[in-house]
C-alpha positions in Angstrom: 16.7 -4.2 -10.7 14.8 -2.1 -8.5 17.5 -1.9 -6.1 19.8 -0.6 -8.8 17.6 2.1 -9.6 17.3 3.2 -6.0 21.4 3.0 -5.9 22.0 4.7 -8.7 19.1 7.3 -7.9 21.6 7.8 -4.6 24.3 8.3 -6.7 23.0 10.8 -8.9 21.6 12.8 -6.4 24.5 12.7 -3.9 26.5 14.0 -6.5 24.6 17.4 -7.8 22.2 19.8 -5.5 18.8 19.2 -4.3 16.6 21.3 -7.0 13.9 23.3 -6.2 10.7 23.0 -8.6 7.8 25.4 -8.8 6.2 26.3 -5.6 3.4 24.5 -4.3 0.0 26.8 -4.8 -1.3 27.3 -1.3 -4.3 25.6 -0.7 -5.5 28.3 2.2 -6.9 30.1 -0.8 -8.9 27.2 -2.3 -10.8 29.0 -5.0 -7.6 30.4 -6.3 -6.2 26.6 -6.5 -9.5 25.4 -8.3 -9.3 28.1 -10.5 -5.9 27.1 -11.5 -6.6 23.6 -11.9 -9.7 23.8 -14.3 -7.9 22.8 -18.0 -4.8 20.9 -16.5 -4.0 17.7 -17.2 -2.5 15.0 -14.1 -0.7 12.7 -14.6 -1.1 9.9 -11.8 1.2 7.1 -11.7 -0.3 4.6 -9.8 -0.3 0.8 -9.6 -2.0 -0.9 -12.7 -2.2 -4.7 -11.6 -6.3 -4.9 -10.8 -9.1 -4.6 -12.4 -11.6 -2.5 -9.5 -8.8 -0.5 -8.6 -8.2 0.7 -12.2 -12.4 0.9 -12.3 -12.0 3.2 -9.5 -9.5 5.3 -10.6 -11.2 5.7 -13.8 -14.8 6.7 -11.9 -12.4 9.4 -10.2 -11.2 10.5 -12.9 -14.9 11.4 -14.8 -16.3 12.8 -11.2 -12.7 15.5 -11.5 -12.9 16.3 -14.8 -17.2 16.8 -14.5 -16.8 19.0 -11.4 -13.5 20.5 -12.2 -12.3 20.6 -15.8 -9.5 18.3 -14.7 -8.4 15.5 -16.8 -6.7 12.5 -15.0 -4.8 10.0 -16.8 -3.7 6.9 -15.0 -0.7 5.8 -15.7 -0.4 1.9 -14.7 2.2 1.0 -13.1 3.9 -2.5 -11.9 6.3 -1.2 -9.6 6.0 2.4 -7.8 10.1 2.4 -7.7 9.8 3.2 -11.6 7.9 6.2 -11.0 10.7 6.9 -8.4 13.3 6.6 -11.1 11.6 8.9 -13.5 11.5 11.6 -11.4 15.4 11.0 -10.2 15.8 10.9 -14.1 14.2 13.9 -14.6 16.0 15.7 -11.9 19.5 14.6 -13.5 18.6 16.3 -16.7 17.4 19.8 -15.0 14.1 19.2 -16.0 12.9 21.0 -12.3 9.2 22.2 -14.0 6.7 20.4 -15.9 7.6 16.8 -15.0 6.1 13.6 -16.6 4.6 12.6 -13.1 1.7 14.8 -11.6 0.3 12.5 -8.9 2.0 9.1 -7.5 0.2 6.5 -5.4 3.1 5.8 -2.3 4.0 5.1 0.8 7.1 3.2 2.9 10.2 2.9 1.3 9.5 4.8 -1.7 7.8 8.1 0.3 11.0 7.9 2.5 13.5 7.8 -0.9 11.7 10.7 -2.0 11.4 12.7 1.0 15.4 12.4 1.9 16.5 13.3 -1.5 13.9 16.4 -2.0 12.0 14.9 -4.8 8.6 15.8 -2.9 6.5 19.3 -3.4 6.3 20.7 0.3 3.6 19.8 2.3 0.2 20.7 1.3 -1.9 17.8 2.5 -2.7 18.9 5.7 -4.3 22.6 3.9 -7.1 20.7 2.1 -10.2 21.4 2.8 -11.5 17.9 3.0 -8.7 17.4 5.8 -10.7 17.9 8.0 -12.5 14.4 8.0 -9.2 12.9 8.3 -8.7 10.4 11.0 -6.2 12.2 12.6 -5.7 10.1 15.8 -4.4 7.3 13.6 -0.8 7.9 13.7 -0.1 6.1 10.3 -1.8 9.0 8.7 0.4 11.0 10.0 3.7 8.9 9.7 5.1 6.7 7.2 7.2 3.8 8.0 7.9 5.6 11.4 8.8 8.8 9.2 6.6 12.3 9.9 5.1 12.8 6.5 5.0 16.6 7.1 2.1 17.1 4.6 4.1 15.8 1.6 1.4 12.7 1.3 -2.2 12.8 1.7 -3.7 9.7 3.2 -6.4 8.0 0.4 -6.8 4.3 2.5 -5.9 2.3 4.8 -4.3 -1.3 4.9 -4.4 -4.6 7.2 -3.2 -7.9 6.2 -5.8 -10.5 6.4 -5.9 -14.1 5.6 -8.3 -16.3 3.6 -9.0 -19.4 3.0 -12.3 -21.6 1.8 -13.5 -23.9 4.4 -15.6 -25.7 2.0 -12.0 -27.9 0.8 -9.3 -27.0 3.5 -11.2 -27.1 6.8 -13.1 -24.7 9.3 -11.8 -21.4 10.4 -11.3 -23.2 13.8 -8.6 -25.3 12.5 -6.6 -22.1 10.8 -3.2 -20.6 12.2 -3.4 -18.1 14.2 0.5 -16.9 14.2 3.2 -17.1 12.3 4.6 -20.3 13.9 1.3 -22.1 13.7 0.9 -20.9 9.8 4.6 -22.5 9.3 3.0 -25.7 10.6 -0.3 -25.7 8.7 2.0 -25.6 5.8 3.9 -28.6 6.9 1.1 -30.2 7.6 -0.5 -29.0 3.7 2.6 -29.3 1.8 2.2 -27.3 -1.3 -0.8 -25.5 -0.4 0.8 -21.9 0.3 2.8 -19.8 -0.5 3.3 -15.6 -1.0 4.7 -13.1 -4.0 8.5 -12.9 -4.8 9.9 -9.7 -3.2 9.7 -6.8 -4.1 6.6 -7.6 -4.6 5.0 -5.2 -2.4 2.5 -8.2 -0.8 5.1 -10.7 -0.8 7.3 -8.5 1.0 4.8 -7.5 3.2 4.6 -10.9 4.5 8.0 -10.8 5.3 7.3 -8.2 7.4 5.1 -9.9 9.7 7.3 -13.2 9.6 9.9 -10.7 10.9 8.2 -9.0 13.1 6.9 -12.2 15.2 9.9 -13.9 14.9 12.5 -11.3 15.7 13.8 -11.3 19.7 13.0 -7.6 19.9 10.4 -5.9 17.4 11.4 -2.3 18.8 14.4 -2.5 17.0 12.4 -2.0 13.6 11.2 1.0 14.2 14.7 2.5 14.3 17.1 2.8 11.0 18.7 -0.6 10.1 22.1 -0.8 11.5 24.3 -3.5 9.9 26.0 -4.2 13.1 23.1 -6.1 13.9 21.4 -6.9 11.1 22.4 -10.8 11.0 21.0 -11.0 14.4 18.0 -9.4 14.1 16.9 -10.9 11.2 18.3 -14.7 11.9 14.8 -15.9 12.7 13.4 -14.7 9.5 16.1 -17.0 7.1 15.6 -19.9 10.1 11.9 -19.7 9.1 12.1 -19.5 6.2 14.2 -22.1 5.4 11.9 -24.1 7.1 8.6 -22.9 4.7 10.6 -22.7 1.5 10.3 -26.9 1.0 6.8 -26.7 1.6 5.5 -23.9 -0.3 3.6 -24.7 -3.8 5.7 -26.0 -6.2 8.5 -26.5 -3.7 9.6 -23.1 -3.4 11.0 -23.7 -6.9 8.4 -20.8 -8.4 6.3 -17.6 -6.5 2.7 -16.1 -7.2 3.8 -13.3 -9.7 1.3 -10.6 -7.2 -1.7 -11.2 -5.3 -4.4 -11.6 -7.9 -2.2 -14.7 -8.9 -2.8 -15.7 -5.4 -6.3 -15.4 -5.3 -6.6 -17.3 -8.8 -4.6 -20.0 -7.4 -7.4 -20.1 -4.2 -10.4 -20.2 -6.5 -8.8 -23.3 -8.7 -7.8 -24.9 -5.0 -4.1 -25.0 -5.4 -3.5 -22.7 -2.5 -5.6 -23.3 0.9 -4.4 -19.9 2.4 -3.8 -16.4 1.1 -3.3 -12.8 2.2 -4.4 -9.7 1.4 -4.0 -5.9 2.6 -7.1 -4.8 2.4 -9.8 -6.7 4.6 -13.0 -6.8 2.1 -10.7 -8.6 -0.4 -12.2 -12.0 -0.1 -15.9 -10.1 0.2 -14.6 -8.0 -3.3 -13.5 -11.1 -5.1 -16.8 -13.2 -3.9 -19.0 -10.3 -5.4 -16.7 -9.5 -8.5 -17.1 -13.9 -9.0 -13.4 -14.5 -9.0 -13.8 -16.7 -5.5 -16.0 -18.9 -4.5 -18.8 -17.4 -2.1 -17.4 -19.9 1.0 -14.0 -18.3 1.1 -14.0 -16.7 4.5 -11.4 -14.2 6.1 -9.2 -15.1 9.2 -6.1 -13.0 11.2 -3.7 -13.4 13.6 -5.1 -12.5 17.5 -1.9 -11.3 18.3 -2.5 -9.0 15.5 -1.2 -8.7 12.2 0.8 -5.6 9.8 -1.3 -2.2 9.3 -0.6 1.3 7.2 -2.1 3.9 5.5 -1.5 4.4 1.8 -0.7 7.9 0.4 -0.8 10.2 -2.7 2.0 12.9 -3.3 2.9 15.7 -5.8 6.3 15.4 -7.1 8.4 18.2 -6.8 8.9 19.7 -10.3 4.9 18.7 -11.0 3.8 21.0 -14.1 -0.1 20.5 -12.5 0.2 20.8 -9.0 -3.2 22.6 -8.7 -4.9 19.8 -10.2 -2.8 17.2 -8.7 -3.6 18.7 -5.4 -7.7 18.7 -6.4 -7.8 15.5 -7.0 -5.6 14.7 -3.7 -8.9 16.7 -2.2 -11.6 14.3 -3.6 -9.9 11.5 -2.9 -10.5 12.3 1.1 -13.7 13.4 0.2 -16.8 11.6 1.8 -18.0 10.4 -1.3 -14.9 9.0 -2.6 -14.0 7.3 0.5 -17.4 5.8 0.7 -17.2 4.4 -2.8 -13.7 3.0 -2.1 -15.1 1.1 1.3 -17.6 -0.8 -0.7 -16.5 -4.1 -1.7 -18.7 -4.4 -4.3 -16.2 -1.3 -5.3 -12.9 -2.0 -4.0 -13.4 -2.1 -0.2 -10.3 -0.4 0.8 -10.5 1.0 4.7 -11.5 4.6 4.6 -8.8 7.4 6.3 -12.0 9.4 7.4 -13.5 9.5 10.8 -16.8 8.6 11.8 -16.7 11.1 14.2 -16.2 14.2 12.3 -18.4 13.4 9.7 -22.0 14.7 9.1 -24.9 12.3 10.6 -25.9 12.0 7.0 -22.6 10.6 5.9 -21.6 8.9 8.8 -24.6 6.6 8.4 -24.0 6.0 4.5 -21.0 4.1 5.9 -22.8 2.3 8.8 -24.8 1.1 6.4 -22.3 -0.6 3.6 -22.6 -3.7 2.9 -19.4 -5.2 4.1 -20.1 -8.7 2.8 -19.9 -12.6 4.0 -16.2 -12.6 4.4 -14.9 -9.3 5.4 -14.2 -9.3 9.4 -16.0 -6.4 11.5 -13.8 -4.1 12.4 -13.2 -5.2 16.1 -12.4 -8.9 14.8 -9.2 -7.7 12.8 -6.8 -7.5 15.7 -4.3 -5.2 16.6 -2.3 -3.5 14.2 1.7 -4.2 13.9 3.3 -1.2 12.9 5.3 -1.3 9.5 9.0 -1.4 10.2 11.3 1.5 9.3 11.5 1.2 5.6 15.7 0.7 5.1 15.0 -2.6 7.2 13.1 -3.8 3.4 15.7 -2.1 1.4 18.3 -4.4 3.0 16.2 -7.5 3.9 14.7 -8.0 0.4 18.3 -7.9 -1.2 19.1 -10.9 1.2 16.1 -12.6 0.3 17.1 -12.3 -3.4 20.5 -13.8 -2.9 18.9 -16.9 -0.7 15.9 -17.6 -2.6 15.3 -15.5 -5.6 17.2 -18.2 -7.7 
């Protein structure tokens, strides 16, 4: 379904011009966008599906409205492709000002739909004041699934997929995989002890990712557009590897984790001996929110393992772009990021760097408390970059057909 909606949002905007909504307030005059934004409501579509996240959002959303007279209302979503669809919708029926969708939580494939087909405000990110923290020598803050974001998206965190698993019943972190082919034997050797979210499940396909990634005879070719000449080649170790896991995953491949926190209930009751998360203090978060077990430890791959950054952007016909581009500010502020680090919190990676903060700031983050299973930063490994995002579009419809029956 959500591949229909992205086909058909193709359609419709192939077939009448790109429209041009209000333009974006400039944020060189910062008082003048403040201003502006003091009464205005946002509305920030952003996913829905856990608990500290949505606690998060909602302490955001009293610190915006306290400081700025902006009042944020999260709309939960399930998959960022519907708030994609809206805004296509929207665009179909001329509706170019005042759109339902303020604010959207993005990146990948959906930032790169967007871009392409003029659905994003022009790039402000890059004028904030609080920009100026930004680690800007990280490249993913910067591009998107290989694409130059050109200050459509302002970074808010960053991601790294991690495994877990609880020593205390499946063995020490000694014994764990530490590649893709060695995680394909551990689950021969424990049949029905993993397994990973349907696509397009945005974890699930993740995974794919790195299955492709180490698998495929020449990861360079990812960063460039898919090209269907080569497609079957490129991604015939995936399905071979796959077809390999699929007998062995829980229940037989025969069902999928619906998202991740199905996954990590499926750890705590001991069904599953390994998991994976994008965000490195998830294990620490879930031992100090009680929803694992406090000997669940965090393991990745030495050879390194899938990394972005995640974004916010302001649609283009946004009725509340001053407030949507406020809130966009404290989000990369200090004292938002700091909160979002803890895992007591949510323990996303912060987008700031250490070096450009102040000394007083900079030790507030030394000093979080980063808990028994989140890996120091130095023991995460390298980053993989994300693939060029129509390599997903195309390899999550084959997945589908082979095993999303």
């Amino acid at each position: 379904m959500r591949r229909l909606t992205a086909i058909l949002a193709g359609a419709v905007l192939a077939a009448t011009p790109l429209a041009v909504g209000a333009e974006t307030p400039n944020a060189s005059d910062w008082d003048a966008v403040v201003k502006a934004a003091d009464g205005q409501t946002v509305y920030f579509n952003a996913w829905g599906g856990s608990q500290n996240i949505n606690d998060y959002i909602e302490w955001v959303a009293g610190e915006v409205k306290e400081r700025y007279g902006v009042t944020l209302d999260h709309v939960k979503l399930d998959d960022t492709a519907n708030a994609v669809a809206q805004v296509v919708a929207e665009k179909a029926a001329g509706k170019d000002e005042d759109g339902g969708i303020d604010l959207i939580w993005i990146n990948g494939e959906n930032f790169v739909s967007m871009q392409e087909q003029g659905l994003l405000s022009d790039g402000f990110a890059t004028k904030l004041p609080n920009w100026r923290y930004v680690d800007t020598d990280n490249p993913s803050v910067t591009t998107d699934f290989t694409q130059p974001t050109n200050g459509q998206e302002s970074p808010w965190g960053g991601a790294k997929l991690v495994f877990f698993t609880d020593p205390a019943k499946f063995g020490s972190l000694d014994t764990m995989p530490d590649s893709a082919e060695e995680l394909l034997e551990w689950a021969k050797a424990h049949p029905g002890r993993f397994s990973y979210p349907a696509p397009p499940d945005f974890v699930g396909s993740s995974f794919l990712k790195q299955i492709l990634i180490e698998t495929t005879a020449d990861p360079s070719v990812l960063q460039k557009p898919v090209d269907e000449a080569n497609f079957a080649e490129v991604t015939a170790p995936l399905w071979a590897y796959l077809d390999q896991l699929d007998p062995v995953l829980w229940r037989s491949g025969r069902d999928y984790p619906q998202n991740y926190p199905a996954m990590k209930q499926l750890l705590a009751d001991g069904e599953l001996g390994i998991i994976f998360a994008f965000n490195p203090a998830e294990a620490s978060s879930g031992i100090a929110n009680g929803e694992l077990p406090d000997t669940v430890r965090s393991f990745t791959f030495s050879g390194g393992t899938l990394g972005n950054t995640h974004f916010v952007a302001i649609p283009y016909n946004s009725g509340s772009k001053e407030g949507a581009m406020v809130v966009a500010n404290f989000l990369i502020s200090p004292e938002a990021q700091l909160r979002k680090e803890d895992p007591a919190i949510w323990g996303d990676p912060t987008v700031l760097s250490m070096d450009k903060l102040p000394a007083e700031d900079r030790a507030a983050f030394e000093a979080i408390d980063r808990g028994v299973a989140t890996l120091a930063p130095d023991e995460l490994g390298p980053v993989l970059p994300e693939p060029h995002a129509s390599w997903m579009t195309r390899i999550e419809e084959e997945w589908l057909k082979r095993y999303g029956s």
